[in-house]
N, CA, C and O atoms as CSV, one atom per row, in Angstrom:
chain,resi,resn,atom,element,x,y,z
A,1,UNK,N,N,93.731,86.922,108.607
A,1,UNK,CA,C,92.418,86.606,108.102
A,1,UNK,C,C,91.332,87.264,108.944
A,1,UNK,O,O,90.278,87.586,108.394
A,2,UNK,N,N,91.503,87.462,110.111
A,2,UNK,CA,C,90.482,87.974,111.327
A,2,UNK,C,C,90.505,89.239,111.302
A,2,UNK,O,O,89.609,89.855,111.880
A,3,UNK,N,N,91.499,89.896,110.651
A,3,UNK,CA,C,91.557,91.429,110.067
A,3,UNK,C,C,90.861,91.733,108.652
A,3,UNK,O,O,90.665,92.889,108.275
A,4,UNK,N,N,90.523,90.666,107.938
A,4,UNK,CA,C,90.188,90.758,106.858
A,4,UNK,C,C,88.265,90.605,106.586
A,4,UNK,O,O,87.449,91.174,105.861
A,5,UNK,N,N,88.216,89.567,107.571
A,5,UNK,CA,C,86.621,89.134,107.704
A,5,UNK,C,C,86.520,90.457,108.994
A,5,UNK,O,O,85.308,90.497,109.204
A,6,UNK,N,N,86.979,91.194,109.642
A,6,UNK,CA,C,86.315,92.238,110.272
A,6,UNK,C,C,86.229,93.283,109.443
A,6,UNK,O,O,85.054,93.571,109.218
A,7,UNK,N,N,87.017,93.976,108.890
A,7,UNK,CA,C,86.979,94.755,107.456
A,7,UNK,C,C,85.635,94.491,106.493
A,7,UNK,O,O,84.641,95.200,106.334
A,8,UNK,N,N,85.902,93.516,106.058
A,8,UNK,CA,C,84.388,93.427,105.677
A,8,UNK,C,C,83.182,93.303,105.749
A,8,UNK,O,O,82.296,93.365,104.896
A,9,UNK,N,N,83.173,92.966,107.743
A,9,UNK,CA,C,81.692,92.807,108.473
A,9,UNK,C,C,81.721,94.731,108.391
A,9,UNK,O,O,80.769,95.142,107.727
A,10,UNK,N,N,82.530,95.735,108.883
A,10,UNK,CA,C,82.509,96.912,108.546
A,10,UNK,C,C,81.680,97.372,107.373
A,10,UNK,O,O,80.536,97.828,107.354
A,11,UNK,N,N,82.531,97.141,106.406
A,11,UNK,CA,C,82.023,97.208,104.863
A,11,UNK,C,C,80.541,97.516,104.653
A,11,UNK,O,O,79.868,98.484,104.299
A,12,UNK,N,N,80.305,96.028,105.102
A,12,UNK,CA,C,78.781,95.592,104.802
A,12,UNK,C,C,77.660,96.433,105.567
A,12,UNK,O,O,76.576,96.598,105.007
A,13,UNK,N,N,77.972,97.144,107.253
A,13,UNK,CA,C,77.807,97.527,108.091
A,13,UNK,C,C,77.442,99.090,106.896
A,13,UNK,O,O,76.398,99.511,106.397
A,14,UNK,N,N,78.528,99.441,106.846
A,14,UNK,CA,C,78.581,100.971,105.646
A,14,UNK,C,C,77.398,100.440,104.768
A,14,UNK,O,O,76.335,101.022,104.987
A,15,UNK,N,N,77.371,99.674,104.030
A,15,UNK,CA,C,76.640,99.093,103.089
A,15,UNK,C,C,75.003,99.441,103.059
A,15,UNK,O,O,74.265,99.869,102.172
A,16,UNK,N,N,74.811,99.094,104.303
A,16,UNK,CA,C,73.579,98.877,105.040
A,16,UNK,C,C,72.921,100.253,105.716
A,16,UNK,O,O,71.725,100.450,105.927
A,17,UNK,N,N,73.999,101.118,105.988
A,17,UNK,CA,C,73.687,102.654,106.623
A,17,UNK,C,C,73.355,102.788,105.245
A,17,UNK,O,O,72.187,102.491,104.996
A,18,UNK,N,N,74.063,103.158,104.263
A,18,UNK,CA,C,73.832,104.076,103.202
A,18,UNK,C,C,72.413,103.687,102.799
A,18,UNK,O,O,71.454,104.460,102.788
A,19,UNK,N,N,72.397,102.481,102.491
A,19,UNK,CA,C,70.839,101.953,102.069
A,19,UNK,C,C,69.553,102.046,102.861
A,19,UNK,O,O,68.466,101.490,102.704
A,20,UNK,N,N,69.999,102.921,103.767
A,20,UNK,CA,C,68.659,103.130,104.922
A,20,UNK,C,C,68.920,104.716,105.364
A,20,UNK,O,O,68.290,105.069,106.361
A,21,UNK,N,N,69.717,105.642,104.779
A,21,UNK,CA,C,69.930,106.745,104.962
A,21,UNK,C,C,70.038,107.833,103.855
A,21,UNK,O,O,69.858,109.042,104.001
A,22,UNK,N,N,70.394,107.109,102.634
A,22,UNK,CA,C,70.603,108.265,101.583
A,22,UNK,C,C,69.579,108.770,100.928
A,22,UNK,O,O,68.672,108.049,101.342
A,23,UNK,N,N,69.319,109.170,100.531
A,23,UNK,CA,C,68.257,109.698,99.080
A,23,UNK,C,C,68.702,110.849,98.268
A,23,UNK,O,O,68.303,111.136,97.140
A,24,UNK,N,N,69.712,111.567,99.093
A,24,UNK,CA,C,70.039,112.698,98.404
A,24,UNK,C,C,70.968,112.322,96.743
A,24,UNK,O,O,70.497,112.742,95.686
A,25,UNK,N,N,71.719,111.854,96.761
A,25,UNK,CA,C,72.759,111.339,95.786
A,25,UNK,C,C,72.780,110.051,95.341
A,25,UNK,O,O,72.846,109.042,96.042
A,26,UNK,N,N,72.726,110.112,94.258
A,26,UNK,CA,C,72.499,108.945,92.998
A,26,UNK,C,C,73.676,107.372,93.445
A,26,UNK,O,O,74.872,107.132,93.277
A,27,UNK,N,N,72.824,106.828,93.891
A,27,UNK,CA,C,73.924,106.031,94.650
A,27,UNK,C,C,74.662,104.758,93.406
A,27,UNK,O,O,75.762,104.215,93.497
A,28,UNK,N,N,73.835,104.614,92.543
A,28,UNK,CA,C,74.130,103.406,91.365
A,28,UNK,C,C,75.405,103.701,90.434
A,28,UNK,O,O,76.067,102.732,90.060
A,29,UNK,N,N,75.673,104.630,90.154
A,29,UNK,CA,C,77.325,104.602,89.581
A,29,UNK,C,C,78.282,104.149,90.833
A,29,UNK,O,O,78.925,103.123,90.612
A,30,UNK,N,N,78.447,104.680,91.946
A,30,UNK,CA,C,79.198,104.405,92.646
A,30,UNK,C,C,79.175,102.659,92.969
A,30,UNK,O,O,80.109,101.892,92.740
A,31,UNK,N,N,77.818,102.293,93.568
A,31,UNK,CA,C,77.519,101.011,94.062
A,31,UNK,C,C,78.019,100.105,92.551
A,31,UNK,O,O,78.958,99.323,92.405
A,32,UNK,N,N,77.188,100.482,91.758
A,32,UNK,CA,C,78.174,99.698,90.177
A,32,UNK,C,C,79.582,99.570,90.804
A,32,UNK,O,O,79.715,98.490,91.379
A,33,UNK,N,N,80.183,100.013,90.831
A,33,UNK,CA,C,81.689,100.367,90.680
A,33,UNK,C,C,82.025,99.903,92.048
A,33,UNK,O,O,83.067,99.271,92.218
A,34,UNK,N,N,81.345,100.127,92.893
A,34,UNK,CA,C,81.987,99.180,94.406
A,34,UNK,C,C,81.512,97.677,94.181
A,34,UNK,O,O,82.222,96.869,94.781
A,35,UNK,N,N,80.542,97.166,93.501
A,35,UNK,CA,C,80.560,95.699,93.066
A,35,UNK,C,C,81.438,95.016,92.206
A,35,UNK,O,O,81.488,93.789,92.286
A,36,UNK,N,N,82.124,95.610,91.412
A,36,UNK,CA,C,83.512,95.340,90.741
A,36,UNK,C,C,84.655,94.977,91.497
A,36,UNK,O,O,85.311,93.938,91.413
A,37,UNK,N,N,84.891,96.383,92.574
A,37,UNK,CA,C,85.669,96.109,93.822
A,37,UNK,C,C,85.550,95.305,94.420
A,37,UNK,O,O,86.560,94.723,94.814
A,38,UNK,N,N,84.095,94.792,94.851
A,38,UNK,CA,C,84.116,93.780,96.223
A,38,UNK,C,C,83.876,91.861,94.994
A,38,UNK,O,O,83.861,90.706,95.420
A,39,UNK,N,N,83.768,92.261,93.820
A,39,UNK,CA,C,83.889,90.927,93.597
A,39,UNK,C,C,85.343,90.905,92.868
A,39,UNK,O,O,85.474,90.373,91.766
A,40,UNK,N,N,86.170,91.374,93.393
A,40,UNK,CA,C,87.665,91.706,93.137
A,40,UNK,C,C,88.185,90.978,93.893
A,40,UNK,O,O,88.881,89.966,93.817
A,41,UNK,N,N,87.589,91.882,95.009
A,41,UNK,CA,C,88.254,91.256,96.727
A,41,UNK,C,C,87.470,89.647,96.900
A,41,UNK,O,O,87.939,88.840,97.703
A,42,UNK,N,N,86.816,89.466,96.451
A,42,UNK,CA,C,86.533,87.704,96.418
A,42,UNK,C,C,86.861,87.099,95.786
A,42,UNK,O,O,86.755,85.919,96.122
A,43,UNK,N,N,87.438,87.351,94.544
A,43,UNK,CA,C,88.720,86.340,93.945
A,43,UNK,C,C,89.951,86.425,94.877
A,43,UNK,O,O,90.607,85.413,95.122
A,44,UNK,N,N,90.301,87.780,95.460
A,44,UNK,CA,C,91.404,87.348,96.328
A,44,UNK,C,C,91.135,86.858,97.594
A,44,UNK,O,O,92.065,86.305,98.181
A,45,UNK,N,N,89.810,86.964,98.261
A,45,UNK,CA,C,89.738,86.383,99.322
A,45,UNK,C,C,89.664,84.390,99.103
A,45,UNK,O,O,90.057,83.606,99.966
A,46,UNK,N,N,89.019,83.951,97.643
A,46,UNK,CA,C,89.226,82.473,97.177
A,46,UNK,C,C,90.842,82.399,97.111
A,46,UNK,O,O,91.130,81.242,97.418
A,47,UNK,N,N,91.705,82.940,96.914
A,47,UNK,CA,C,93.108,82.581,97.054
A,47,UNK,C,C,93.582,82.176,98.427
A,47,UNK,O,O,94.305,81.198,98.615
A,48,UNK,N,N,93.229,82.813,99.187
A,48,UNK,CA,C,92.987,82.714,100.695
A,48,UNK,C,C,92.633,81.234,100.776
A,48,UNK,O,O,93.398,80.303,101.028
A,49,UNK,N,N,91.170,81.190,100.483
A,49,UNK,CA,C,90.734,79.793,101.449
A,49,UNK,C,C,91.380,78.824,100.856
A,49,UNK,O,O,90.982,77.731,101.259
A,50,UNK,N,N,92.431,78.739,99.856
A,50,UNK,CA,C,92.983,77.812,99.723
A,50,UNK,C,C,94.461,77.250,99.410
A,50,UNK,O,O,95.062,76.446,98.697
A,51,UNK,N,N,94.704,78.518,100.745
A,51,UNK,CA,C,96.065,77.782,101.069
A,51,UNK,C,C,96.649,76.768,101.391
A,51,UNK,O,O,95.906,76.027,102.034
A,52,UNK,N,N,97.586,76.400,101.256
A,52,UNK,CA,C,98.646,74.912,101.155
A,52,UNK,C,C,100.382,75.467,101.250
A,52,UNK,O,O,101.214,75.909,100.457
A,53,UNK,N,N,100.327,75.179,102.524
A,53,UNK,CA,C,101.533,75.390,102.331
A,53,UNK,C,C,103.209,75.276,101.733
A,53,UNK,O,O,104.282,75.870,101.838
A,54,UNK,N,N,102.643,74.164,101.094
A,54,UNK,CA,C,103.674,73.171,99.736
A,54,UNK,C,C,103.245,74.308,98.700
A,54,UNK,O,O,103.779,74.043,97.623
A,55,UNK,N,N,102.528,75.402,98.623
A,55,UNK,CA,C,102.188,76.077,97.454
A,55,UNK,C,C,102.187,77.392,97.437
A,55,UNK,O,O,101.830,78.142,96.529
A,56,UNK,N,N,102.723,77.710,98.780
A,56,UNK,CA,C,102.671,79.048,99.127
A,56,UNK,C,C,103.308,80.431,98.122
A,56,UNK,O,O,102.997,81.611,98.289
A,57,UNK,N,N,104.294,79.874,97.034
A,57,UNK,CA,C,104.479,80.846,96.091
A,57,UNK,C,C,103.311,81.060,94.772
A,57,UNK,O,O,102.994,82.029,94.082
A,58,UNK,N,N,102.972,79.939,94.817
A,58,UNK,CA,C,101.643,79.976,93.718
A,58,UNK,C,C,100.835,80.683,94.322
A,58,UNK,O,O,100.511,81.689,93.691
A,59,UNK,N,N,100.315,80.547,95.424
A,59,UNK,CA,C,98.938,81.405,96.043
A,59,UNK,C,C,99.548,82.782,96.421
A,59,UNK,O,O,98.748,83.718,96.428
A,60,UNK,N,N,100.874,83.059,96.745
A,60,UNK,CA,C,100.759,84.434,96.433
A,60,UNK,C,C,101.127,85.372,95.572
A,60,UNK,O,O,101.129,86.579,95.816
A,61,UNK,N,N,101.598,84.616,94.067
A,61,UNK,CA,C,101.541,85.277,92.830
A,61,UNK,C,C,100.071,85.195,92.605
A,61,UNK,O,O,99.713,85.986,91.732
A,62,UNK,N,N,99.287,84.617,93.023
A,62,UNK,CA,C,97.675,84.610,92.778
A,62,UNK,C,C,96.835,85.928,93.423
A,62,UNK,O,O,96.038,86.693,92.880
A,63,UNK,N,N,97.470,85.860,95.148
A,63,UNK,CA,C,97.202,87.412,95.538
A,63,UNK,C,C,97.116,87.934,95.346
A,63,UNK,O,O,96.211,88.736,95.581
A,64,UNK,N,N,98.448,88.021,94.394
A,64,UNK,CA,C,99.013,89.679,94.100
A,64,UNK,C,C,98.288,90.628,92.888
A,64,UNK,O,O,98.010,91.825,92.814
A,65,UNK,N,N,98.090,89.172,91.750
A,65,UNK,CA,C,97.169,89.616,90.598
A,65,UNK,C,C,96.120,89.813,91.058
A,65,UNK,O,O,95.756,90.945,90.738
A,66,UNK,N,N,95.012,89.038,91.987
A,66,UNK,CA,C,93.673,89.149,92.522
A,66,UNK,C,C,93.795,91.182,93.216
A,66,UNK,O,O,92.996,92.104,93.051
A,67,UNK,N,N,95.147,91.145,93.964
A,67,UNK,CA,C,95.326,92.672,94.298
A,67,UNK,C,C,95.567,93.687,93.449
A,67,UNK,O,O,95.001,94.777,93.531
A,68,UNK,N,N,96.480,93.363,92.530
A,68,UNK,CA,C,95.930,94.304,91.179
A,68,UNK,C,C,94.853,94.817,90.781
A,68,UNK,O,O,94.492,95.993,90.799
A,69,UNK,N,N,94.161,93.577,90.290
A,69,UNK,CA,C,92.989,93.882,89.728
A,69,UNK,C,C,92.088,94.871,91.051
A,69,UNK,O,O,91.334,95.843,91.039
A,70,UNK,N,N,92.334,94.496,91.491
A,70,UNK,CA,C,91.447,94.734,93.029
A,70,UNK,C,C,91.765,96.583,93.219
A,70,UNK,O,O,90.965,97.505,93.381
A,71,UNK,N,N,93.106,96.578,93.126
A,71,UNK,CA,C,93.379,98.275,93.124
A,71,UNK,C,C,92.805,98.826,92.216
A,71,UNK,O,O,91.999,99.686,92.570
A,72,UNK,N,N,92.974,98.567,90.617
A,72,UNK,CA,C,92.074,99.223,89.362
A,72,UNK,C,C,90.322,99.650,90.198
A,72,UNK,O,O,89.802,100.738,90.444
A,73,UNK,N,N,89.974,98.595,90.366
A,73,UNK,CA,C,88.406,98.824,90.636
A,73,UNK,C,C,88.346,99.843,91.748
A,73,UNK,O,O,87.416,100.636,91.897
A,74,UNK,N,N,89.880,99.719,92.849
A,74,UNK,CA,C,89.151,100.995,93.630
A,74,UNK,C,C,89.566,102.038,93.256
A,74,UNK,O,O,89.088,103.000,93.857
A,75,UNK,N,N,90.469,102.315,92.289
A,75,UNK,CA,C,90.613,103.371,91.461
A,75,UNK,C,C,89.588,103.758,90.981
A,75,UNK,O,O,89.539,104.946,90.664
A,76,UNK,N,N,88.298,102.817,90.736
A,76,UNK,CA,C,87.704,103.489,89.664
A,76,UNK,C,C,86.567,103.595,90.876
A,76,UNK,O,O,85.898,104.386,90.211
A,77,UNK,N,N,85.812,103.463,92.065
A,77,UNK,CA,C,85.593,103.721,92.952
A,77,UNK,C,C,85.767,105.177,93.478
A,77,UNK,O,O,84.843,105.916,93.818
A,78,UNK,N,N,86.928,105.437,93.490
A,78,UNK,CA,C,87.508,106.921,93.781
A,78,UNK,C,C,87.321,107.254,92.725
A,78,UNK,O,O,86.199,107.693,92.977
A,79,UNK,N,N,87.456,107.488,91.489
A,79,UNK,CA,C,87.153,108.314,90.594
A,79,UNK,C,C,85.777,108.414,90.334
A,79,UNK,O,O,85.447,109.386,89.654
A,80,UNK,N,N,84.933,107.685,90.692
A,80,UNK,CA,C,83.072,107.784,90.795
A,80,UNK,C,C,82.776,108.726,91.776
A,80,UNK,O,O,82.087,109.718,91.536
A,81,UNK,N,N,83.296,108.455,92.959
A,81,UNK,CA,C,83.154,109.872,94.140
A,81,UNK,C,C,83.364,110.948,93.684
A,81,UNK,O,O,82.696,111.967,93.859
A,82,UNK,N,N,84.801,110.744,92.737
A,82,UNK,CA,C,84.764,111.817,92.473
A,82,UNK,C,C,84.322,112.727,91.516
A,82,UNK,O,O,84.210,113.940,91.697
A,83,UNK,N,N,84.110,112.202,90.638
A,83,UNK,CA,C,83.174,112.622,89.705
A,83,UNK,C,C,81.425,113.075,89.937
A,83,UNK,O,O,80.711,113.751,89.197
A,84,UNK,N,N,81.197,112.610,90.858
A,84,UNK,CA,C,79.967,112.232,91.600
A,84,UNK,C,C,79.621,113.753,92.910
A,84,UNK,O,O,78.562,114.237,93.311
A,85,UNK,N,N,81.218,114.113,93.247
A,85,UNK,CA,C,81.290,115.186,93.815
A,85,UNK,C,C,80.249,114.433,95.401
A,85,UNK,O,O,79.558,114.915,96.298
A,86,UNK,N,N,80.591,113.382,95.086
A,86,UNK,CA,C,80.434,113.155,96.985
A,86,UNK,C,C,80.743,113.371,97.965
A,86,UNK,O,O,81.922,113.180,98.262
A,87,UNK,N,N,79.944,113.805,98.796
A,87,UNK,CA,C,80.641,114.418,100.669
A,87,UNK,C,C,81.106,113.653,100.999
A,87,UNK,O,O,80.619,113.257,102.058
A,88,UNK,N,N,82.470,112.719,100.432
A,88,UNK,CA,C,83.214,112.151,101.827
A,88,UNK,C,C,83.494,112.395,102.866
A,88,UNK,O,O,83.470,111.445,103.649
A,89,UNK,N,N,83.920,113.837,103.440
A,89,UNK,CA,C,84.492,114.038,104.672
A,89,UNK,C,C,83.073,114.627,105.746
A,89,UNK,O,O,83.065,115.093,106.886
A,90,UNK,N,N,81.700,114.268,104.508
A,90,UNK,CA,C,80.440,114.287,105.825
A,90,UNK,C,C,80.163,113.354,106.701
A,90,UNK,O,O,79.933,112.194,106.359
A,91,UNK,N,N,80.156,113.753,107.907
A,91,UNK,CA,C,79.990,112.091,109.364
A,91,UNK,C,C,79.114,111.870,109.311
A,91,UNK,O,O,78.829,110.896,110.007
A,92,UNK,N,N,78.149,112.387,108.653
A,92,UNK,CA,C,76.596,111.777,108.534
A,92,UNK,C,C,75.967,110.913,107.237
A,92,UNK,O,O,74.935,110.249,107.145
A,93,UNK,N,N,76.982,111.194,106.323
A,93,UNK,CA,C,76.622,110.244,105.323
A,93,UNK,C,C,77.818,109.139,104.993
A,93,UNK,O,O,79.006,109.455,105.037
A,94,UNK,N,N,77.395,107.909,104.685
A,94,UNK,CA,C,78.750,106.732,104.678
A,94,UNK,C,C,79.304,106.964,103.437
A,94,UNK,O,O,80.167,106.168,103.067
A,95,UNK,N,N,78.993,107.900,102.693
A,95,UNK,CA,C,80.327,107.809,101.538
A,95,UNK,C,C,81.869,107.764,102.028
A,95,UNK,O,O,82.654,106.920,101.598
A,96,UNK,N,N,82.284,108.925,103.132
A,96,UNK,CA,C,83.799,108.961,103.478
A,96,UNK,C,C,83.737,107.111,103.789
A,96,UNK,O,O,84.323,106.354,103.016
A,97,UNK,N,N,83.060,106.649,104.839
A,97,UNK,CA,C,83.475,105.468,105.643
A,97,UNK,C,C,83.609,104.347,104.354
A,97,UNK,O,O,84.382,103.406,104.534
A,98,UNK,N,N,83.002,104.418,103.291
A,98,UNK,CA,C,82.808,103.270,102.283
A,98,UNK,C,C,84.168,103.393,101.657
A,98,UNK,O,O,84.747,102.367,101.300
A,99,UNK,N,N,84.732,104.596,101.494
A,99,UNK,CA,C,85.667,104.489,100.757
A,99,UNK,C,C,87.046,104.156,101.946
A,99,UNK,O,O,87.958,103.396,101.620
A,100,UNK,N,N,87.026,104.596,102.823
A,100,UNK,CA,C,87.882,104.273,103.925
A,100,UNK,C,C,88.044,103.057,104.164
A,100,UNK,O,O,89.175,102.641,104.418
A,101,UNK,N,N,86.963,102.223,104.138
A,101,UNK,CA,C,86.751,100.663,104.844
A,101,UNK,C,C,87.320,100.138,103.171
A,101,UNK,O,O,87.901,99.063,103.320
A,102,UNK,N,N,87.324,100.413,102.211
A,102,UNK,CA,C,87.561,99.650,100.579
A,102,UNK,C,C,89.327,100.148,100.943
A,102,UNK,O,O,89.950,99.121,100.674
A,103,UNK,N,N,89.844,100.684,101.179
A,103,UNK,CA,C,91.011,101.177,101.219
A,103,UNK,C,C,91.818,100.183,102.061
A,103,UNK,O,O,92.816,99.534,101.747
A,104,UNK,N,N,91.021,100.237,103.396
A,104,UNK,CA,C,91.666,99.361,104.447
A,104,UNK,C,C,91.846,97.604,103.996
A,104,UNK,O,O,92.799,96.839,104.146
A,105,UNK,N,N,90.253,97.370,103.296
A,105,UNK,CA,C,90.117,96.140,103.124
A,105,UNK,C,C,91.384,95.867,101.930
A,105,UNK,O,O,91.780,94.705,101.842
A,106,UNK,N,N,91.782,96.523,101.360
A,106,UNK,CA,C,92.777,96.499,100.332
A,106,UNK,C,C,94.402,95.764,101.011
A,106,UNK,O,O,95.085,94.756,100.828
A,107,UNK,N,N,94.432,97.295,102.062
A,107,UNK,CA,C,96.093,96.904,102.501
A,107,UNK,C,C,95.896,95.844,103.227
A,107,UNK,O,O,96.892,95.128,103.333
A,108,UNK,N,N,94.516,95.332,104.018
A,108,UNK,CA,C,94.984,94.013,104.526
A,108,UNK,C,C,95.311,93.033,104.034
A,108,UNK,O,O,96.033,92.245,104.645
A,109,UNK,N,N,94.833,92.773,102.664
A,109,UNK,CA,C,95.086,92.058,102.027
A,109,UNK,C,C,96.645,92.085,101.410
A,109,UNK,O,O,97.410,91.122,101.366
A,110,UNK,N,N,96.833,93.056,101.079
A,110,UNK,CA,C,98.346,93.426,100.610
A,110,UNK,C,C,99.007,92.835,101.879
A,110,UNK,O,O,99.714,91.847,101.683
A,111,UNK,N,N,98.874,93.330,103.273
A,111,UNK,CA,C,99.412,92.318,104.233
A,111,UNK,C,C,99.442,91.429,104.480
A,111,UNK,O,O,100.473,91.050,105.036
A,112,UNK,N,N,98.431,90.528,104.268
A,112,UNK,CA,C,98.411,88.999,104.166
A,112,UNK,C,C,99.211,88.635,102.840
A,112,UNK,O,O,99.817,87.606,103.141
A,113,UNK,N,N,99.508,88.949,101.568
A,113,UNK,CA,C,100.466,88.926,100.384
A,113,UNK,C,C,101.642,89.233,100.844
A,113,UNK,O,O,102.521,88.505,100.382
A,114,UNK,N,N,102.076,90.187,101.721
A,114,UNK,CA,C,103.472,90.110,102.424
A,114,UNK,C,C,103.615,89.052,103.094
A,114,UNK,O,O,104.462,88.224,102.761
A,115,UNK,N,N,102.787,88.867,104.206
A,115,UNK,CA,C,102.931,87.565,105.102
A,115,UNK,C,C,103.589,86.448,104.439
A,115,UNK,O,O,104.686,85.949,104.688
A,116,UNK,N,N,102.667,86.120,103.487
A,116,UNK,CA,C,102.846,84.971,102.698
A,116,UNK,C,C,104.556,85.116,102.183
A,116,UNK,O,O,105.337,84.205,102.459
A,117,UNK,N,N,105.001,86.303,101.449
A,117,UNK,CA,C,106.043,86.405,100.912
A,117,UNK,C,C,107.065,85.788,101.808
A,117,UNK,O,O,107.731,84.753,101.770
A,118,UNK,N,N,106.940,86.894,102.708
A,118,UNK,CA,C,107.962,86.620,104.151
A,118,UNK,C,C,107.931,84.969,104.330
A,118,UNK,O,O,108.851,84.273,103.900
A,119,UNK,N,N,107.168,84.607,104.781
A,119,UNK,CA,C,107.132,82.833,105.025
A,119,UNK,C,C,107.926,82.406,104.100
A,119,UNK,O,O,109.073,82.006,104.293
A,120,UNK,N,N,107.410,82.464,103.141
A,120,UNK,CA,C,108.140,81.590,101.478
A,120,UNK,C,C,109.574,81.846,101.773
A,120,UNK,O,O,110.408,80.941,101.741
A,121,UNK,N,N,109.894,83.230,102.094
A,121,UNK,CA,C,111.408,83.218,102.261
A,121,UNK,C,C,112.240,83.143,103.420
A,121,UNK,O,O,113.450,83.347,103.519
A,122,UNK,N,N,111.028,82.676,104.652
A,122,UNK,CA,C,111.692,82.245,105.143
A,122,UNK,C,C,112.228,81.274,105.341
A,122,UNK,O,O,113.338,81.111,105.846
A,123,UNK,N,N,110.737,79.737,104.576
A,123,UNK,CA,C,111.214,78.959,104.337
A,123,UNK,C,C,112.239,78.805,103.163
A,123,UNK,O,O,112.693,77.663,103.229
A,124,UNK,N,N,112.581,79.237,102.508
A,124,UNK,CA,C,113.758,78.742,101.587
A,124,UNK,C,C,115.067,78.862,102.282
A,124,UNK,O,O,115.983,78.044,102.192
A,125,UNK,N,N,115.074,80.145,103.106
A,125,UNK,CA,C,116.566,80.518,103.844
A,125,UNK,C,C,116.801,79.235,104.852
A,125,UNK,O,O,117.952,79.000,105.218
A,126,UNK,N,N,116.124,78.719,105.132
A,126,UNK,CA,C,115.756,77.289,106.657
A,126,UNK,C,C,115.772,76.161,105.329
A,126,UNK,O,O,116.010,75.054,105.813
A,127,UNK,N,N,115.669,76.104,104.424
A,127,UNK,CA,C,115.980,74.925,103.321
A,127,UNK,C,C,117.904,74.968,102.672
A,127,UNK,O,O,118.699,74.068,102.402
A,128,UNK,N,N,117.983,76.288,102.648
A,128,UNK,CA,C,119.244,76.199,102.039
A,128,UNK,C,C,120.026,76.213,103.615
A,128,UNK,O,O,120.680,75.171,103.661
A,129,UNK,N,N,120.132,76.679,104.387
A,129,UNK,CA,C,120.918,76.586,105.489
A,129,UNK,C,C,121.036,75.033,105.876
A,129,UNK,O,O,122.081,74.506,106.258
A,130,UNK,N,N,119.344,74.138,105.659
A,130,UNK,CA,C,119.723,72.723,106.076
A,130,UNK,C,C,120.584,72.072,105.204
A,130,UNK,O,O,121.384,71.251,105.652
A,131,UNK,N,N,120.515,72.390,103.734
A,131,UNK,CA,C,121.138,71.930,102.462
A,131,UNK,C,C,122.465,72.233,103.200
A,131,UNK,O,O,122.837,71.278,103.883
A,132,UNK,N,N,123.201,73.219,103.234
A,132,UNK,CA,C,124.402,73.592,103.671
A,132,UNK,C,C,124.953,72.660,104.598
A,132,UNK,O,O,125.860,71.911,104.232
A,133,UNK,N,N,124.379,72.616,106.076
A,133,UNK,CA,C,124.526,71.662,107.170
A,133,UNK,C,C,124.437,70.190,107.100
A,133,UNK,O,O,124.707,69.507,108.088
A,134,UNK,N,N,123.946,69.490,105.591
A,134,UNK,CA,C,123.939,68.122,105.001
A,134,UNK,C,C,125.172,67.687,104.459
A,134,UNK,O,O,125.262,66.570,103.950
C-alpha cells in the first residue's frame, strides 16, 4: 500500500509540473484520457480499503477487474501520446514521467493482486494440511 500511495503522491507531483510548465501542446485529450485512468485506479484503490481477510478471494477477483479496466484506459493514454506525437523521452517536459509513473502505478497494483493471490493460497494449503492432520 506504501508503494502505491507513493506512486501516486509522484503522479500528482507530474500533474502539477505539467500544469505550471506546458503551453506548447494541447494538453486536454491526453488529461481527458488520464482522468479515466486515474478514476480507474480509484475503483481499484476502494477494493483496497476494504479488505477483510475472511474475503480475500472476493477482493481480489475485484482487483483484478478494477485492473483490467484500469489497463484499457492506459492503453488509451498511450495511444493519446501517441497520436498527439508527444516528447516523451524530453527531461524537460512531464509527458515521459506521466506516462512512466501511470505504468508503475499499474504494476503495483497488479502486485498487491498477486499478494493477495499468494495469501489466499496460502491460506487454503495451511487449511487443507490442518484438515489432513484432524
Amino acid at each position: 500500500m506504501d508503494r502505491v500511495v507513493y506512486q501516486l503522491n509522484s503522479l500528482i507531483r507530474s500533474l502539477e509540473q505539467w500544469r505550471e510548465t506546458e503551453n506548447t501542446y494541447s494538453s486536454a485529450p491526453l488529461l481527458t484520457a488520464y482522468s479515466v485512468y486515474l478514476a480507474a485506479l480509484a475503483d481499484a484503490v476502494d477494493v483496497l480499503t476494504e479488505l477483510d481477510l475472511d474475503r480475500i478471494p472476493e477482493r481480489t477477483t475485484r482487483l483484478r477487474e478494477a485492473d483490467e479496466v484500469a489497463e484499457r484506459a492506459l492503453e488509451e493514454v498511450l495511444g493519446q501520446a501517441d497520436r498527439q506525437e508527444l516528447p516523451l523521452t524530453d527531461p524537460h517536459r512531464p509527458f515521459g514521467v506521466l506516462v512512466v509513473e501511470a505504468t508503475r502505478l499499474l504494476e503495483e497494483l497488479r502486485y498487491v493482486a498477486d499478494a493477495l493471490d499468494a495469501a489466499e493460497q496460502q491460506g487454503v494449503a495451511e487449511h487443507e494440511r490442518e484438515s489432513l492432520a484432524a
